[in-house]
N, C-alpha and C positions, 0 to 999 in steps of 0.2 A: 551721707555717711553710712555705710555697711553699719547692721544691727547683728550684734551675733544673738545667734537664734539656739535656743538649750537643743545641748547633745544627746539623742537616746541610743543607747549603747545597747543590741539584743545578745546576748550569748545563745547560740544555738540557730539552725535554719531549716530544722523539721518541722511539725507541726504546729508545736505547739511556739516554737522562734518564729516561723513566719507569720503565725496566725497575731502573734503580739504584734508584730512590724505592722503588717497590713493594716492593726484595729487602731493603730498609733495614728498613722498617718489618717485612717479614714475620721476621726475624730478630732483629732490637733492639727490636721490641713499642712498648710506650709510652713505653720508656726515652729518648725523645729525643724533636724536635720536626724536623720536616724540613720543607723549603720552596722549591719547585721554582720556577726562573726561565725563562723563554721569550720571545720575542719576539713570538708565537701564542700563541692563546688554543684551538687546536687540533693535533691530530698528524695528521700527511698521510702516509697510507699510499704509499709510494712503491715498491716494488716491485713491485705491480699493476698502476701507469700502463701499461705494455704491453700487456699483457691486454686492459685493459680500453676503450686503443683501438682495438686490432688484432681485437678479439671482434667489438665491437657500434659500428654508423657515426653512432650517436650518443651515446657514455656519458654518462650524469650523474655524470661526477667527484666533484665534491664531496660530494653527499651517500653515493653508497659507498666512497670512500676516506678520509675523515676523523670524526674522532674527538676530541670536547670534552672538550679539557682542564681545565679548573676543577672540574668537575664526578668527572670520573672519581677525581682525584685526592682529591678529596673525601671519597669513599666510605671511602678509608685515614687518612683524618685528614690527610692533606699540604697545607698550603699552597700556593696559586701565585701569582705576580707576575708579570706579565706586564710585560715591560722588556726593552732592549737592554743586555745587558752591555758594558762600556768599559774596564774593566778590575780586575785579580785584584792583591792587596798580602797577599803569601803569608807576611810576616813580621808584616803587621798583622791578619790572617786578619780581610780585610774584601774583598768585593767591589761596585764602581762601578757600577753600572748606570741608566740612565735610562727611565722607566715610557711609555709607549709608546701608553696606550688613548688619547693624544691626541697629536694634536704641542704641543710647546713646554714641554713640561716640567722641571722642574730635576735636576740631577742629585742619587743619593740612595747611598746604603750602605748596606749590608748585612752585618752580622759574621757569623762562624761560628767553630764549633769541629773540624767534618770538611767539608773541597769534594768534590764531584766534579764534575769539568769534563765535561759530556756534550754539547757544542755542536755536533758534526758538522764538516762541515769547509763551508770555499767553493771553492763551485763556479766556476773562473774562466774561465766561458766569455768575459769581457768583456778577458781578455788574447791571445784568440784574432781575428788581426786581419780582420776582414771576417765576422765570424759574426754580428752584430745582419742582417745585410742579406742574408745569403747561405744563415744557418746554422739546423739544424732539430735537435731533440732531443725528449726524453719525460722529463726530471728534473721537470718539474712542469704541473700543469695548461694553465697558459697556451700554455707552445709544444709539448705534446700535441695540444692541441685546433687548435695553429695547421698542425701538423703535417700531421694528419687532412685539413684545408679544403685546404690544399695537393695531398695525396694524391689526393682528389677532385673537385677542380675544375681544377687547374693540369698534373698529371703528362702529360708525355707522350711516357715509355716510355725515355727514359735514363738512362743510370747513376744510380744512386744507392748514394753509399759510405755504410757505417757502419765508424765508427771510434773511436779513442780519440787524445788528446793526452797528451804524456809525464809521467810522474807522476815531483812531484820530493820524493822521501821524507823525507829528513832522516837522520841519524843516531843519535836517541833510540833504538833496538834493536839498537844494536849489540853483542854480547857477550854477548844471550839466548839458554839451549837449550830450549825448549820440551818437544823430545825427546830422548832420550841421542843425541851425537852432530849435533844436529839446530840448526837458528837460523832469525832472521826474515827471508829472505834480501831484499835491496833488488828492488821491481817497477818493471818497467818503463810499467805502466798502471795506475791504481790501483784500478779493479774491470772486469773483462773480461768476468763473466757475463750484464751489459745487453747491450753490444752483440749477441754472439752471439743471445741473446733475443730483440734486436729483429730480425735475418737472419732469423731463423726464422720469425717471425712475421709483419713484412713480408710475406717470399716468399706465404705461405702467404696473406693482406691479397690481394696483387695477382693470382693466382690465381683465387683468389675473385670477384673484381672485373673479371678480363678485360682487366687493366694488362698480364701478362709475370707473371714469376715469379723465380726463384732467378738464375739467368742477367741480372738485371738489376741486381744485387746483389754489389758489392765488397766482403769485408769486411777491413779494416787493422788493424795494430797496429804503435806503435814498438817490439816485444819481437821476438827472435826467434820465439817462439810465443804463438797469441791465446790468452788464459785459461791461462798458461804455470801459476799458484798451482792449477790444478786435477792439475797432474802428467803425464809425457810423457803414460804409455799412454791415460788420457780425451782429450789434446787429439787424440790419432793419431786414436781413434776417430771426434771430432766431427770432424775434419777429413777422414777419409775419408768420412762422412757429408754433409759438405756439400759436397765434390767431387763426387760420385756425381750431387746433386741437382743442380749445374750452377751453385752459389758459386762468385765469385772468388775470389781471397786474395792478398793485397801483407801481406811482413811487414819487419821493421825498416824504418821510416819512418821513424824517429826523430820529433820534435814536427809536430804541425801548426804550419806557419809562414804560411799566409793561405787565406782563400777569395773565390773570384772567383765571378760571376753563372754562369762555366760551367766551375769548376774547382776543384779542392784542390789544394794545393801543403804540401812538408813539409821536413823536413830533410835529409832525406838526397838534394834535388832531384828527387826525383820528382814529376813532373806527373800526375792522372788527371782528364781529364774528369770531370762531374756535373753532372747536373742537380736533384738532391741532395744535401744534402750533412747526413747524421745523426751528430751529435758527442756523445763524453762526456769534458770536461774534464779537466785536472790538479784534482786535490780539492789547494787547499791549507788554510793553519790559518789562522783569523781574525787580522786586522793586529794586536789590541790584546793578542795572545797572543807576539805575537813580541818577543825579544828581554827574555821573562819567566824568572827564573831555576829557571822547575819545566819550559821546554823547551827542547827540542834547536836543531839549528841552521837547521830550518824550521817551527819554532813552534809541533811538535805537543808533546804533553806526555809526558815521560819518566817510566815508571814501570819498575816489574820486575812480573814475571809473575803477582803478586798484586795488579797494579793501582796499586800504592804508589806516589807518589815517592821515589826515595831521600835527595832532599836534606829535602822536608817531609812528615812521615810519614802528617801529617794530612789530605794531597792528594792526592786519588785523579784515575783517568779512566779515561773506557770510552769504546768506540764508534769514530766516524771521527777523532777530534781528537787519541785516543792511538796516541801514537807506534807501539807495538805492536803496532797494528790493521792488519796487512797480508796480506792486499788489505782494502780498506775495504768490509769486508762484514757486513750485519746478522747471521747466525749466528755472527760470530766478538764481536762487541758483545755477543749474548743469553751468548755463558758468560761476556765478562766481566760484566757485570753480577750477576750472582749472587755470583762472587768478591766485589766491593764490597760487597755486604750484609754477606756473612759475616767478612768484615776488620772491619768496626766492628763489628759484634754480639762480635767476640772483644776487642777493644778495651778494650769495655764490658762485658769477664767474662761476657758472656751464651752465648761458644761457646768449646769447648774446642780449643786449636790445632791438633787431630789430626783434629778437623772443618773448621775455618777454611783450612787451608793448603793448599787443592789449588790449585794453579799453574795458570795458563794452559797448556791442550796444543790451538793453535786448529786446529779444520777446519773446510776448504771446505766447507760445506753450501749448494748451489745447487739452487732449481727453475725453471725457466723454461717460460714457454711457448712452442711451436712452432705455434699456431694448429688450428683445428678440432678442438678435444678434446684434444690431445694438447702433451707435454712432454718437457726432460728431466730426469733428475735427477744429482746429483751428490756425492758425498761423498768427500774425499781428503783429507789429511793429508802426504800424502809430499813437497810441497815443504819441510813445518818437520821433517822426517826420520822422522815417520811411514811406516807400511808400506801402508797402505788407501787405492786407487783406483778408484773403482768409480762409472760409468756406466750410467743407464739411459732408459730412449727410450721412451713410449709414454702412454696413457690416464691409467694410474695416477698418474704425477706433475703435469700437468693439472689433475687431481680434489683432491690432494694442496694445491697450490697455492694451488685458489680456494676449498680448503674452512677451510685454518690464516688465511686471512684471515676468513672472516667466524667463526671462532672466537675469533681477535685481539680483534674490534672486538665480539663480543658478551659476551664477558668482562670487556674496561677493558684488554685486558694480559697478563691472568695466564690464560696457556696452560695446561695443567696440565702438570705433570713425564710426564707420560705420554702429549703431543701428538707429542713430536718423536720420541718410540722408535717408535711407532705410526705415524706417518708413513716413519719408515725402514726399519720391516718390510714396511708396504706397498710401497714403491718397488723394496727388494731381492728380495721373497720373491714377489711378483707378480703378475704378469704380464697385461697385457689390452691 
């Protein structure tokens, strides 16, 4: 007699959705059936976009940043669907979605017996007023590449801000200690390690190019300090690094409130010329999430530290869409994801709770590029009251960077447990 075997349902099949699928299956074996949903029928490597337009004046995006999902997922036994999610019924443990490889399809459901919500968030540049006309970024192919043509054919030689818009958190983490003493404090931006990336790189872009350099280069934030989540002593550092180098810096902006053909305007009435203008939105939660009784009071989903809801036990989330994920940064998504495996694998008597129950403790794990070989690197803890802040500048995280991506994408995923110590011996212990 057929046993049916509990359903795990992933919403999402970027990072932090596959990385849950993968940690599922490698923990709860065959004990289950799991069945990843996406809108894509691949994973878009997105923290390389920089890199890899600032490296080289013509990248093939596509083909080195993405990564087939049906396929990959395959390999572990994982179903995929490709469909837009519409919405979650946490009491009918079903979720809504409409299948997508065409238009006009009907809508269908989907039950389960464990979710994870792994959706990411949205990006709302389209609430920022005058950015379809005005406004430039690197969140994905399209205005990368539009970016670039700009850089190359249009520039000519004024300001150009990078910045961030105000991130509006929500209050799903409130009341977490991650570390004794320690909590998820509210941001002001909700990931600050791009834009600095993009400074970097840029400068380094126009240099190269015979555009100007650092000095042509504003970089804002509505926080008191840019990449405040990296901790004072590293921001002191970059910031005496990119003064040095001849960076502006405008900080508490509070939101960007428009952009004009030859200007950005914000909250706090500050005007700055541009003739650029490089943007990374408020990340907010998908509309059909708001107003669901597993999130908070901006739609991201509320868990405690092992991931869990605490209202439906059997609803998890990782990544950029749970509440807990602050700054929205993919090494704080990679240790949730793991957590999620190991919660159902204990679930299902497959782990014992003295192995299952390590808590969220997140760190800032940043590498960025500075252009010509060279990066930096980053590792702190001390905004969630952590003790470790530690900064470093040169070759080795560069190399670090573009070497965990084409290990990412030649594996499916599965980095091995001994990528990331091995990457942070390198960056720490040194030096080139």
């Amino acid at each position: 007699m057929a046993t049916h075997k509990p359903h795990v349902v992933v919403l999402g099949g970027n990072f932090a959705g596959l990385g849950c699928a993968q940690a599922v299956r490698k923990y709860a074996g065959d004990a289950v059936d799991i069945t990843v949903v996406d809108k894509k029928n691949f994973l878009l490597y997105i923290p390389n976009i920089p890199t890899e337009v600032f490296e080289s004046d013509s990248p093939d995006l596509e083909s080195s940043l993405t990564m087939d999902l049906p396929s990959t997922l395959a390999s572990d036994d994982i179903g995929f669907v490709q469909g837009e999610v519409t919405g979650i019924d946490a009491d009918e443990q079903r979720v809504d979605f409409v299948p997508n490889e065409r238009p006009g399809s009907s809508p269908q459901r989907l039950g389960y017996d464990y979710l994870v919500v792994a959706l990411g968030s949205r990006l709302a540049f389209d609430r920022i007023e005058g950015f379809a006309e005005h406004g430039d970024t690197v969140s994905d192919f399209y205005h990368a590449k539009k970016l670039q043509k700009r850089l190359q054919n249009d520039y000519r030689g004024g300001t150009i801000v990078v910045g961030s818009a105000r991130f509006h958190q929500g209050n799903g983490a409130e009341g977490l200690e991650p570390y004794p003493g320690g909590s998820i404090p509210y941001a002001e931006a909700a990931c600050e390690g791009p834009p600095v990336e993009v400074s970097l790189a840029l400068a380094d872009w126009l240099q190269r190019h015979d555009k100007g350099g650092p000095a042509n280069i504003t970089m804002t934030t509505p926080a008191k300090m840019i990449a405040e989540d990296a901790g004072e002593k590293v921001v002191e550092q970059l910031l005496d690094t990119a003064s040095s180098m001849g960076f502006n810096y405008v900080n508490e902006t509070g939101d960007v409130t428009r952009l004009t053909e030859k200007t950005i305007e914000f909250e706090n009435g500050q005007v700055i010329d541009a003739e650029i203008k490089i943007l990374f939105p408020d990340w907010q939660s998908h509309d059909f999430l708001r107003d669901q009784p597993i999130t908070d009071d901006q739609g991201f989903v509320v868990t405690d530290l092992l991931m869990r809801n605490p209202d439906y036990p059997n609803v998890f989330a990782a990544g950029d869409c749970a509440a807990v994920t602050v700054p929205k940064l993919g090494s704080i998504g990679h240790q949730e994801t793991d957590i999620v495996g190991r919660q159902i694998a204990k679930d299902l008597g497959l782990m014992e709770a003295e192995d299952a129950d390590q808590s969220l403790q997140p760190v800032v794990l940043c590498i960025g590029d500075m252009g010509s070989g060279k990066g930096f690197y980053i590792r702190s803890n001390s905004w969630f009251g952590g003790d470790d802040q530690i900064l470093e500048l040169g070759r080795i995280p560069h190399l670090l960077k573009t070497q965990y991506k084409h290990l990412f994408l030649t594996t499916g995923g599965k980095v091995p447990p001994w990528g990331v110590d091995l990457a942070e011996f390198f960056a720490e212990r040194v030096s080139v």
